[in-house]
N, C-alpha and C positions, 0 to 999 in steps of 0.2 A: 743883609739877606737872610741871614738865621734867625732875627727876631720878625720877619715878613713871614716866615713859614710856619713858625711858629705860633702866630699868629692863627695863620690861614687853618695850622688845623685845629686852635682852639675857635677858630669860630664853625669849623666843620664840624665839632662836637656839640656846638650849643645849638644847633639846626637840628642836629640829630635826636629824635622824642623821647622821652624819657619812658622807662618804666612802665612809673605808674600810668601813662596814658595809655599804653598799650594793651595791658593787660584785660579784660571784660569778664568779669565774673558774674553768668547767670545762675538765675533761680529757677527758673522751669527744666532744669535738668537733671537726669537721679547721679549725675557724675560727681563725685565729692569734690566740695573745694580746693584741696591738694592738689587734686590730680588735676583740678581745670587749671591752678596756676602751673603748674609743672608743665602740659600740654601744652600752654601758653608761650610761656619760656621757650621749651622746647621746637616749637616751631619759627621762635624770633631768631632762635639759634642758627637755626638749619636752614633758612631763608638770607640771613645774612645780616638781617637788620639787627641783629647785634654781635658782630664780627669778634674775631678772638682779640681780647685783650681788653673787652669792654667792664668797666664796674658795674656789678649789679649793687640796690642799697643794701644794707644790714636788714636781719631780719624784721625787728621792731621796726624799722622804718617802713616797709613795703608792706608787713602786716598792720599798720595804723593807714597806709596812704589808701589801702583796697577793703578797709574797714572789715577785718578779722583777724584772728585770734594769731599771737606769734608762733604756736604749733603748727596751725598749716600753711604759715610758709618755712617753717624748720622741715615739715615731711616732703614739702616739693622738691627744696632747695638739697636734702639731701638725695633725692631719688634722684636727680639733675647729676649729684657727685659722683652716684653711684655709676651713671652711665657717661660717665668720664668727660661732663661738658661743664662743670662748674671746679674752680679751686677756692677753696674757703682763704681770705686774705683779714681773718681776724675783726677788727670792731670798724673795719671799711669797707667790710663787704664781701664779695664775692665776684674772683675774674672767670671769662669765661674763656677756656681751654682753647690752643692750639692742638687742632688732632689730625690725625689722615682723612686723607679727603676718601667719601663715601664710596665705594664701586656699584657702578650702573649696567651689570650686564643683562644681554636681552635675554629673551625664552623664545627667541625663533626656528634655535633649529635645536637637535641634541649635542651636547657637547662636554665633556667631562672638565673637570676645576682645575687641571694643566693648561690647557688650551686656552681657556677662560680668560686664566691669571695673562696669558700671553697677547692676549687679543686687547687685555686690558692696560698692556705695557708695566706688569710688573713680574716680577721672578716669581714664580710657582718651587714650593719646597714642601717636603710630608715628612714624616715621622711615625713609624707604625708605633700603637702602641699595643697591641694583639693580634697572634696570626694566628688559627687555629682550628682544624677541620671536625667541623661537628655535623650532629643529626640534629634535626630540630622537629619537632612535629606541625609545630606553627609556620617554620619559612615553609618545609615543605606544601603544607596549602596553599601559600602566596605561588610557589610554581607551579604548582599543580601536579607534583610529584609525591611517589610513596612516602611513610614517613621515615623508613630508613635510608633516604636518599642522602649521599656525601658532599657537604657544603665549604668552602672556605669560607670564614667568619674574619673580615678584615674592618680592623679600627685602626683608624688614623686622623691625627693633623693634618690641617690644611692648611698652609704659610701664602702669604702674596707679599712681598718683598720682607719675609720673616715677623709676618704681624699673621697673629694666628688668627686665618678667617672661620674656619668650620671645626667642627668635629664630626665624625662620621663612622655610621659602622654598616658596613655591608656584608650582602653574602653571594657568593654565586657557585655557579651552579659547576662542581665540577666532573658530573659525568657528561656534561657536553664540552665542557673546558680544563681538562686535568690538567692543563700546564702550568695553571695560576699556581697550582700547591706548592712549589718550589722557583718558582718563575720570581725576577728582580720586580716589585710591584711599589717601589720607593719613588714611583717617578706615576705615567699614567699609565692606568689599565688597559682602556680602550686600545693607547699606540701596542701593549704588550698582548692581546687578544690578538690584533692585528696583524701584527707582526710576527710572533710565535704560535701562536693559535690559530691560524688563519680563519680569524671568527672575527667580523663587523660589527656593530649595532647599529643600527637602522631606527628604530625608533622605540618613543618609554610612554609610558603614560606617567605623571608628575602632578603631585599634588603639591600644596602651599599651607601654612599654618602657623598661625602664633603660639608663640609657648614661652615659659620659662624656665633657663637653665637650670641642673642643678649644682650642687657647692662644688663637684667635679670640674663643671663646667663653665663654672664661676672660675676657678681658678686656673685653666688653661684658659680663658680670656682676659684675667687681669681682671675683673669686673671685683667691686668692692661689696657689691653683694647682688642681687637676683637681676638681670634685666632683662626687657624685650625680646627673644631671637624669633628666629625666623626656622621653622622644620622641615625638610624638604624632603617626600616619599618619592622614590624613581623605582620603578620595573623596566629592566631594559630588553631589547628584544634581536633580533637577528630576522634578517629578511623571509625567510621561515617559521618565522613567529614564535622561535624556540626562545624562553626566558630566561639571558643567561645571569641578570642581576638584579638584584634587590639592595638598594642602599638607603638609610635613615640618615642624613643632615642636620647636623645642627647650625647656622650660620648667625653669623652675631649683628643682632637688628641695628647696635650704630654704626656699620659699616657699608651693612647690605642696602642693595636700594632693587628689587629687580624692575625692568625698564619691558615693557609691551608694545606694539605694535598691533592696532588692531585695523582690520579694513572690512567694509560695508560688502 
């Protein structure tokens, strides 16, 4: 029975397409060749059709099979490392990574990254790393307040089952919310507005952006060097349209996936 299965899955490996046929390197495109192979990869990855534990070839071999130079697939193959989907396994190649599986939450309603992690079925955990009431003259215009108006300035980790998803720094508004300044805020905000503040949010306006971290924030995600994330701008608001928050996100592009809903 063990050499029947064994069998069965070397012949389910030799079904499965290699490579080089998958890959398609155009020329009508200003995208460099690195990055098309890297994209490439990268989407075999994340689709499935090359599941973890797959060999990819050595370099020289995939750079002679897609006819170019063995730089640019040394620059895909490492930018692949960098974002934690490839392990170099020496003169055989390269495996591709077992990682956590991607979070797909939605943008339908407002909801802070406690709730979130919960709705998502894993443990929500933070870590301040700056707590500290400033003047700003720039947040002040985002509220639309004087400039020497009193802000808490809160940076923090964001964990979902102790895998740091975000980094984030907000401020909010404490002449309509002076409880935050000393208030337990290691957990979520909104329940402690809520709750102690007898202050709701109702609704943000929310922007989306690409960017890339920097060596800060490389190294609260473990990243081996710059990758993808994802920036997230929210103003939050109170059924009175009083603006009690402003927060900057950084969420890390190989985890995040946000998920829409759209209707006609």
């Amino acid at each position: 029975m063990a050499s029947d299965d064994s069998g069965a899955a070397r012949a389910g490996l030799a079904e499965r397409p290699s490579l080089m046929s998958l890959v398609r390197l155009r020329g009508d495109t200003a995208m460099p060749l690195y990055q098309q192979v890297e994209e490439q990869i990268y989407d075999l990855i994340t689709s499935g059709l090359l599941p973890p534990g797959s060999v990819l070839p050595a370099e020289r071999q995939l750079a002679e099979s897609l006819g170019v130079s063995r730089v640019t697939v040394q620059r895909a193959y490492a930018a692949l490392r960098q974002r934690k989907l490839l392990d170099s396994q020496g003169r055989r190649g390269f495996l591709v990574r077992t990682r956590p599986d991607q979070v797909q939450p939605g943008m339908d309603r407002l909801k802070g990254f406690t709730e979130e992690m919960r709705e998502l079925g894993k443990i929500p955990s933070t870590r301040i790393l700056d707590r500290i009431v400033v003047q700003d003259r720039s947040i002040s215009s985002i509220f639309g307040l004087p400039a020497n108006a009193p802000f808490l300035r809160l940076t923090r980790i964001r964990y979902g089952d102790e895998i740091p998803m975000s980094r984030e720094v907000a401020w909010y508004n404490l002449g309509a919310a002076p409880a935050l300044e000393h208030g337990d805020l290691t957990g979520s905000v909104y329940a402690f507005l809520a709750e102690h503040a007898g202050t709701r949010l109702v609704r943000c306006d929310q922007t989306v952006e690409a960017t890339m971290p920097t060596a800060e924030e490389c190294a609260i995600f473990d990243f081996e060097g710059p990758a993808p994330c994802l920036l997230i701008k929210r103003c939050s608001f109170t059924a009175d349209a009083m603006m009690i928050e402003y927060v900057e996100g950084l969420f890390r592009g190989d985890m995040y996936r946000y998920r829409l809903t759209l209707r006609a």
